[in-house]
C-alpha positions as CSV (number, residue, x, y, z in Angstrom):
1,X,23.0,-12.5,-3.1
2,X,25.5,-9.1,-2.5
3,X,24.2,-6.8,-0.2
4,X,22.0,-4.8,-2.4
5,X,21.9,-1.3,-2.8
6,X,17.9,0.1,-2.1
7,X,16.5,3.5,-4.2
8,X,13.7,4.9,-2.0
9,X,11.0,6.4,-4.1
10,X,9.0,9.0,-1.6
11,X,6.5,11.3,-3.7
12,X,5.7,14.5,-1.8
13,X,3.1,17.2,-2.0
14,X,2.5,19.5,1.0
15,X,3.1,16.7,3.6
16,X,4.7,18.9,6.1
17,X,2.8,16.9,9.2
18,X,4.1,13.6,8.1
19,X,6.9,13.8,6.5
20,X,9.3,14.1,9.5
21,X,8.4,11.1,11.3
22,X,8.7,9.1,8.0
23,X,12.1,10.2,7.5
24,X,12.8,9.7,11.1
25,X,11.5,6.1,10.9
26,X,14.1,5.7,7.3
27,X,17.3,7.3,9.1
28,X,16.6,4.8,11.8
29,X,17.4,2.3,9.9
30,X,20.4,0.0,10.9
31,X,20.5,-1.1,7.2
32,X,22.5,2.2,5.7
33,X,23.0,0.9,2.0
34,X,20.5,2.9,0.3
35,X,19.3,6.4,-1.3
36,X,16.0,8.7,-0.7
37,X,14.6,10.0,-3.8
38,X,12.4,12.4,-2.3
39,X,10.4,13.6,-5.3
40,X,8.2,16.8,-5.5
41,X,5.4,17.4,-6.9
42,X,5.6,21.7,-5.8
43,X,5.0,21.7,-1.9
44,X,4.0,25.4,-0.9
45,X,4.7,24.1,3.0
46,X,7.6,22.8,4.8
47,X,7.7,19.9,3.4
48,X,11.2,20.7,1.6
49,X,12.2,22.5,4.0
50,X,11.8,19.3,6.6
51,X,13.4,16.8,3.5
52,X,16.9,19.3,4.2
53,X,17.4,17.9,7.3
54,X,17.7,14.8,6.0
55,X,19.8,12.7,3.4
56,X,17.9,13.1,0.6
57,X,18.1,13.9,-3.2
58,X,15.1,16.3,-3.6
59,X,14.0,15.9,-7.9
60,X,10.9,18.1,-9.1
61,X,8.0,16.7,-10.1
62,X,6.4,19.2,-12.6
63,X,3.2,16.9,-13.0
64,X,2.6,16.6,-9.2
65,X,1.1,13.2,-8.6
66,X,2.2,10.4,-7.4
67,X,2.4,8.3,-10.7
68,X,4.7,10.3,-12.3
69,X,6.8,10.7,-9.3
70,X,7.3,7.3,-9.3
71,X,8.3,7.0,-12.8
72,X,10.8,9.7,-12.3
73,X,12.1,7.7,-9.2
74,X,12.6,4.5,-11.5
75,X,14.6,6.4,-13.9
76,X,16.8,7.9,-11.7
77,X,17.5,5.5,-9.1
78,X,20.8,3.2,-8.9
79,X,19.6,0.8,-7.0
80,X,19.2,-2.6,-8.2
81,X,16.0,-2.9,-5.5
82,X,13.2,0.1,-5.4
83,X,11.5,0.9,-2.1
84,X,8.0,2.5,-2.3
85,X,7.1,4.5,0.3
86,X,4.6,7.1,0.5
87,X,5.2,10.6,3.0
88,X,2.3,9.6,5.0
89,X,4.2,5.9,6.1
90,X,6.3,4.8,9.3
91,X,8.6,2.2,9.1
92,X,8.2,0.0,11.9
93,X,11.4,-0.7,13.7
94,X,15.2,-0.4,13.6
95,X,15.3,-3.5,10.7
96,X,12.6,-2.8,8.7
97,X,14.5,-2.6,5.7
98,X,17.0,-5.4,6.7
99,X,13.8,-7.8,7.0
100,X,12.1,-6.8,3.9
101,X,15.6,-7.5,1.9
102,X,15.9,-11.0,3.2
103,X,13.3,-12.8,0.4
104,X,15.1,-11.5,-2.3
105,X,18.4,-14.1,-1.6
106,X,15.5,-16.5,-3.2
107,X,16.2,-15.6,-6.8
108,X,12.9,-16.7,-7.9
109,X,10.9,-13.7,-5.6
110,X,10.5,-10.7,-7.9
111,X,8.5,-8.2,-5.0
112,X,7.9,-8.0,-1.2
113,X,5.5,-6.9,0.4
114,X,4.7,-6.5,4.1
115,X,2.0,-8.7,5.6
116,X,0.6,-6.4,7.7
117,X,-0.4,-2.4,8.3
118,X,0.6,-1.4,12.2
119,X,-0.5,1.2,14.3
120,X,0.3,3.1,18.0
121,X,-2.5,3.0,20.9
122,X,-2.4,6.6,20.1
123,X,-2.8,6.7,16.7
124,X,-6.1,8.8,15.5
125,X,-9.0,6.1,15.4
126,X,-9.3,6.3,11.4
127,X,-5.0,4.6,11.1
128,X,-6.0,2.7,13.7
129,X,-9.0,1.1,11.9
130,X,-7.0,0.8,8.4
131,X,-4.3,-1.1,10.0
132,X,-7.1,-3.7,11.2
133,X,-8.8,-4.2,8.0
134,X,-5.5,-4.8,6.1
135,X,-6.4,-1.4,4.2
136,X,-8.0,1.7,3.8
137,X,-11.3,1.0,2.3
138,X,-14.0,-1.7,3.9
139,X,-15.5,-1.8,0.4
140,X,-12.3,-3.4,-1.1
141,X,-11.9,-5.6,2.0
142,X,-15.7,-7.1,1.1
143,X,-15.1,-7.5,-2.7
144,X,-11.7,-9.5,-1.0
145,X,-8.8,-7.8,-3.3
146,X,-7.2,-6.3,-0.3
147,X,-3.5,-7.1,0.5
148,X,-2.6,-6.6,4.3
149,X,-4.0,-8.8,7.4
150,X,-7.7,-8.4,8.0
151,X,-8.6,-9.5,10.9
152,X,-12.0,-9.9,11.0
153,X,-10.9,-12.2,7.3
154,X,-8.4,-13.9,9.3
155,X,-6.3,-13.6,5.9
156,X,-4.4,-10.6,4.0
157,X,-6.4,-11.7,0.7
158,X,-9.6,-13.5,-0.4
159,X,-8.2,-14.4,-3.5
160,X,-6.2,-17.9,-3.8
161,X,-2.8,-18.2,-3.4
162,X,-0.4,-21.3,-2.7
163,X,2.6,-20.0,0.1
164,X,5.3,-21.8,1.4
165,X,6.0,-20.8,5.2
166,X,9.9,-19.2,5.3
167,X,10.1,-18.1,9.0
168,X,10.2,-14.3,8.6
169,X,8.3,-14.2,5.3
170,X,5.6,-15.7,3.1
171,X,6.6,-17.2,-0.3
172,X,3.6,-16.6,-2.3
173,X,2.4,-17.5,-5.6
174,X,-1.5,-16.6,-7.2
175,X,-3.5,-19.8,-8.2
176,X,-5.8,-17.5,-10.6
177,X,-3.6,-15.1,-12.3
178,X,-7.1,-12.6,-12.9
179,X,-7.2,-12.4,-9.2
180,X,-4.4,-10.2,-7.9
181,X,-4.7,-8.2,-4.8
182,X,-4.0,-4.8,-4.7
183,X,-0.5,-4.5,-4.2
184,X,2.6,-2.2,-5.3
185,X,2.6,1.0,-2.3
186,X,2.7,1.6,1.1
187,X,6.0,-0.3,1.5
188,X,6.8,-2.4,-1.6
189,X,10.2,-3.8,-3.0
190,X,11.2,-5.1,-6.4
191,X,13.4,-5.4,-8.6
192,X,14.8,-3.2,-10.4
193,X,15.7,-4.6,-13.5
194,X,12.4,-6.0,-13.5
195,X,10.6,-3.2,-12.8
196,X,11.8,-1.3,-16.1
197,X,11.2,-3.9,-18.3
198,X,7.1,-2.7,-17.3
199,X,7.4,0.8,-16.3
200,X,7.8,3.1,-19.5
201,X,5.7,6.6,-19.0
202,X,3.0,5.2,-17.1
203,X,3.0,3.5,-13.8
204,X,-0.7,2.8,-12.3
205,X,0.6,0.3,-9.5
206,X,-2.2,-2.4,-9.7
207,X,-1.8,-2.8,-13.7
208,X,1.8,-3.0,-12.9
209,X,1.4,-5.9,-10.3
210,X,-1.1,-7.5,-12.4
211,X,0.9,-7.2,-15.7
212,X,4.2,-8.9,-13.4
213,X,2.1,-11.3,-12.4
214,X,0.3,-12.4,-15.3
215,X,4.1,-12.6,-17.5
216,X,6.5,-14.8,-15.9
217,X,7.0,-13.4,-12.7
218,X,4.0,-15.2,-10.4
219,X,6.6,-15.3,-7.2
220,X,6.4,-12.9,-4.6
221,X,6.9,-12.3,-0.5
222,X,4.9,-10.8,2.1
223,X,7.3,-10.4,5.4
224,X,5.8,-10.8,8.8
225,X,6.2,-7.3,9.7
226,X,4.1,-4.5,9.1
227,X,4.4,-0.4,8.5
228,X,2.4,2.4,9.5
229,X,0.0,4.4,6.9
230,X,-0.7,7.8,8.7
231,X,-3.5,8.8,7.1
232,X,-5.9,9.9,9.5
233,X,-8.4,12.3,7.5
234,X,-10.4,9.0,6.3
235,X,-12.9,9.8,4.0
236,X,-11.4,13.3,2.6
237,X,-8.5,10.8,1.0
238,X,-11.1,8.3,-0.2
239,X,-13.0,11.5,-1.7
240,X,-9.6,12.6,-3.4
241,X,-8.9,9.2,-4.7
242,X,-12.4,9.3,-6.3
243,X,-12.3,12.5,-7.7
244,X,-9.0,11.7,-9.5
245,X,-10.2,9.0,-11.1
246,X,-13.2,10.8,-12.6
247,X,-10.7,13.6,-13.9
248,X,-8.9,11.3,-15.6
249,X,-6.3,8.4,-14.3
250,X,-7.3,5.1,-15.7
251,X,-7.1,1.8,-14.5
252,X,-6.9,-1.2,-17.0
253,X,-7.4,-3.9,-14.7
254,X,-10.3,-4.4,-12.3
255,X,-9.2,-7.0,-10.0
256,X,-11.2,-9.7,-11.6
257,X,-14.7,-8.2,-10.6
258,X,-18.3,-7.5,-12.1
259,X,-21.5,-5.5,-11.4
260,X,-23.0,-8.9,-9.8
261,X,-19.6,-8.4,-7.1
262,X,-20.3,-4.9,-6.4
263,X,-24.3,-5.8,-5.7
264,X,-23.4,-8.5,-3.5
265,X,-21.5,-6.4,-1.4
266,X,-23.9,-3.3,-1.6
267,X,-26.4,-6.1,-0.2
268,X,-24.2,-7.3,2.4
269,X,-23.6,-4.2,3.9
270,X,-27.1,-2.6,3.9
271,X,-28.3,-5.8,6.0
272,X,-26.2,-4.1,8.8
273,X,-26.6,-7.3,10.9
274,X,-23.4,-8.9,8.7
275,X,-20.9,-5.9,9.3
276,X,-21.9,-5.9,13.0
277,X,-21.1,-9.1,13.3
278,X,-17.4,-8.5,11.7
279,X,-16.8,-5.7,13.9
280,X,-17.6,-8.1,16.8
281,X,-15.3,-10.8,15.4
282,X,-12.6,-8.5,14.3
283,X,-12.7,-7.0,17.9
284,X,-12.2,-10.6,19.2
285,X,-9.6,-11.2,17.7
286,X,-7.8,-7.9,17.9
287,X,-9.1,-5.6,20.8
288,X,-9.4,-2.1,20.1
289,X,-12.4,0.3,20.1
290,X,-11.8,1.4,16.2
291,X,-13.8,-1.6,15.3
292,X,-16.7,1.1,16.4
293,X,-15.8,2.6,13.3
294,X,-16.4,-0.3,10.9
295,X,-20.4,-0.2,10.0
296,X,-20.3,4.0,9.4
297,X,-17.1,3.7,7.5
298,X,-18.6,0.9,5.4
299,X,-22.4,2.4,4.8
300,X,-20.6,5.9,4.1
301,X,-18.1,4.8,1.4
302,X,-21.2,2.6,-0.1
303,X,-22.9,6.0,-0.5
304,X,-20.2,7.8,-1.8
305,X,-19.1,5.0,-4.3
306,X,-22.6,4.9,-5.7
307,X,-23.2,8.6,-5.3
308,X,-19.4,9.2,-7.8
309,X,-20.7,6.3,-10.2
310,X,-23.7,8.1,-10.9
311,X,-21.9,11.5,-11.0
C-alpha cells in the first residue's frame, strides 16, 4: 500500500479548554502526511482563535452538531483515509497515527479502531474512570456493546468476534452481525472510498458501523494503543447526550438489545453487591482509586436513563 494521505475530521463547538492539547497531541505527530478539517459548529470562545495557531482548514458548520460536521468533513476531505477525532481527545504518543495506519496494508480491513482509552495519573477522576471501563457509560459496559478494554470484563466487547493476533493490532471480524459494538469516534479510521458509498446526508456513527458491517465489509482492526477522551464533566455530557436524543437524533439500530436486557442490568446493578465486586476486580487488575467511582456512576446513570425514558 502507498503511504496514504489522512483527512482529520475534528468538530468543534466552544472547546476552548481542550482544544489545544488535542491539536498539540496531532502536530506531534512524526507521521506529517495528512490535513485537519477543523469544522465549526459557531464557537463564541477561543476555540478558533486556538485552531489559528495551528495547521488547520477551519469550514463552518451552520447546523452545529457533530453529525453534520462530520458529513461536511467527508465531503471535503482528500484523503483516501478519514481520521475521527473529537476536540475533547489526545493522541497518545509521537506515532499514533503511524500505528493506527499500519492495518490498512491488509486490503481486506476496512476500519481501525484503537483497543484501548488511556489516561494521565493526573487526569480528573471521571477520564480516569472512562478509560478503565473501555467507555463512558457503565450502563453500556453491562448491556456489553462497549468497544475499548474493560478491565473489570477483561475484554473490549461482550459480543462475539473471531481475531487473528497481528503484533501491533487485532484483526477482527463479528460472528453475529446484529451484535456490533459501538464503534466509529474517539479515534477511528476508514476508508474513504468506503465510507461515501454509506454516508449521504446523515451520518449517526453506530448505524454507519452497523450498516458496514452487516454489507460486505465484516473486517476490521483494533491497534494495541489507546487515546485520551478528556471529558471530565461526567454526567453533564451523559445528560446532553440524552437530551439530544429526546429532541430529536434518531438511531436505527439498537445494538441487538431488548427490554428483558435493559431489566437484567437494572437488576444487576440495584443488588449493589455485583458492581462492588467489579470495582474490586477491576481495581485488581488495574490499580487506581477511580474504581471508587464505579457503583455511584452506575446507580446514577440507572436513574437518569429510567427518569429520561419516562420523560
Amino acid at each position: 500500500m502507498k503511504t496514504p494521505f489522512v483527512t482529520i475530521i475534528l468538530p468543534t463547538y466552544n472547546n476552548e479548554k481542550t482544544i489545544r492539547e488535542c491539536l498539540e497531541s496531532i502536530r506531534m505527530q512524526n507521521y506529517k502526511d495528512y490535513e485537519i478539517l477543523l469544522i465549526d459548529g459557531g464557537s463564541d470562545d477561543r476555540t478558533i482563535d486556538i485552531a489559528k495557531e495551528f495547521k488547520c482548514k477551519i469550514l463552518k458548520n451552520p447546523d452545529k452538531i457533530e453529525e453534520s460536521a462530520r458529513i461536511l468533513g467527508i465531503k471535503k476531505s482528500l484523503g483516501n483515509i478519514l481520521c475521527f477525532i473529537d476536540a475533547d481527545n489526545i493522541l497518545v504518543g509521537k506515532d499514533w497515527v503511524k500505528k493506527m495506519l499500519e492495518p490498512f496494508e491488509d486490503e481486506e480491513i476496512i476500519f481501525v479502531d484503537t483497543l484501548y482509552y488511556s489516561y494521565k495519573k493526573t487526569d480528573k477522576i471521571g477520564v480516569r474512570y472512562q478509560a478503565l471501563i473501555g467507555g463512558d457509560d457503565p450502563i453500556v459496559a453491562y448491556l456489553g456493546f462497549y468497544s475499548r478494554w474493560n478491565y473489570f470484563k477483561k475484554d473490549w466487547t461482550d459480543y462475539p468476534y473471531i481475531k487473528q493476533d497481528k503484533g501491533n493490532y487485532l484483526k477482527i471480524k463479528l460472528k453475529n452481525k446484529e451484535k456490533v459494538p459501538a464503534m466509529g469516534s474517539n479515534g477511528f479510521l476508514v476508508r474513504t472510498k468506503i465510507i461515501r458509498k454509506f454516508v449521504k446526508d446523515n451520518f449517526i456513527h453506530s448505524d454507519f458501523i452497523y450498516n458496514l458491517i452487516n454489507s460486505k465489509y465484516n473486517c476490521f482492526a483494533k491497534v494495541k494503543i489507546g487515546i485520551v477522551h478528556n471529558q471530565p464533566k461526567f454526567f453533564q455530557n451523559k445528560i446532553r447526550r440524552m437530551k439530544r436524543r429526546k429532541q430529536g437524533i434518531k438511531i436505527r439500530y439498537n445494538y441487538g438489545l431488548g427490554k428483558l436486557n435493559f431489566l437484567i442490568v437494572g437488576l444487576y446493578i440495584g443488588l449493589i453487591f455485583p458492581v462492588l465486586f467489579d470495582s474490586l476486580r477491576g481495581f485488581i487488575r488495574k490499580r487506581d482509586s477511580a474504581w471508587l467511582f464505579h457503583l455511584p456512576a452506575s446507580l446514577i446513570l440507572l436513574s437518569l436513563y429510567i427518569y429520561y425514558s419516562l420523560k
